[in-house]
C-alpha positions, 0 to 999 in steps of 0.5 A: 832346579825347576824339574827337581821341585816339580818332582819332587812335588806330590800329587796331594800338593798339586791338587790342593793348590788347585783347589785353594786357588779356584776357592780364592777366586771364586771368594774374591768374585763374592761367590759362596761356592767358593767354599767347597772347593776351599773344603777340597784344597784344605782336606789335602792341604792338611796332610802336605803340612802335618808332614812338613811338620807345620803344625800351626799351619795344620791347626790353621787348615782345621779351623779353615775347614770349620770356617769354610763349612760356617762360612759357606751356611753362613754366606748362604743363609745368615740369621734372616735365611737369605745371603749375608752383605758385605759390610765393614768392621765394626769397634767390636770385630776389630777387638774380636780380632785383636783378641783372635791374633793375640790368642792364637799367636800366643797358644801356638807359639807356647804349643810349638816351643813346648810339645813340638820339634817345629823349627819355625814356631814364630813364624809358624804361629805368626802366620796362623794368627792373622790367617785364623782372624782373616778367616773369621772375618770373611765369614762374617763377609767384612771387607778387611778379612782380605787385608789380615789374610795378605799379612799372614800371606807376606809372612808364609812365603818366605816360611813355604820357601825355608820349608821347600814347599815351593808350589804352597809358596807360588800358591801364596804369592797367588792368594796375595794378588787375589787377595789385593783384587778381592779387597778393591772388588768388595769395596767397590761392591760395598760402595754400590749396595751403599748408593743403590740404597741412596 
């Protein structure tokens, strides 16, 4: 069963995980260059799962790719030209957030249900909402991107899997245990940036 998912894995497949799993690790170690390897896995990634008729998750690796490229500006310069700190959420990201997750999740599931032949359009929609949040979020360089990112990522591997998109559904089990790690490394980064400035 091993040799038959390897072949029938395609190269596009490999070589957007690799690139997704070096951006993750590089975004959990706070290093902006994560970013450009993101660009590289997400250009890839965008056509493994318009032909697994994904299509949230589509959507979701175009926003990725606007976000890498905010993000990645953003990380280095921010508004005082100079990279931006980590900090938490504020009231407002929380609504901002809120309001993210409602919104996408609703537009992708009416989109799906109506005007696509997707088979998963909850689960399709679920997964994109928080991961679009989460994106967001990490942009903004808040700590609780890594929590919103690890909800969107219980829900895909089951999806990866009904989908037969076994090395997404390992890269996602991946992105998960980086994703905790990332969370305790920020938090620790924070808590220094907090008592250097005591």
């Amino acid at each position: 069963m091993m040799q038959e998912i390897l072949q029938q894995t395609t190269w596009t497949e490999w070589l957007g995980v690799f690139f997704s799993m070096i951006q993750v690790v590089l975004a959990s170690r706070n290093n902006s260059n994560n970013y450009l390897f993101g660009i590289a896995g997400i250009s890839l990634t965008l056509y493994v799962m318009i032909t697994a008729k994904l299509y949230a998750e589509f959507t979701l690796n175009l926003y990725y790719l606007a976000m890498s490229i905010y993000g990645w500006l953003y990380w280095k310069y921010g508004k005082q030209q100079e990279e931006a700190k980590i900090s938490r959420a504020n009231t407002t990201d929380k609504w901002i957030v809120l309001g993210i997750v409602s919104a996408t999740f609703g537009l992708f599931w009416f989109f799906l249900t109506q005007y696509t032949d997707s088979d998963v359009p909850i689960w399709d929609s679920l997964v994109s909402a928080f991961a679009w949040a989460g994106m967001w979020l990490m942009a903004k360089r808040k700590v609780e991107n890594w929590i919103l990112l690890n909800i969107s990522n219980l829900i895909s591997i089951p999806l990866m899997v009904h989908k037969n998109l076994y090395l997404y559904a390992g890269l996602t089990v991946f992105l998960f245990v980086v994703a905790v790690l990332g969370y305790i490394k920020w938090n620790r980064i924070l808590k220094e940036e907090q008592y250097a400035k005591c």
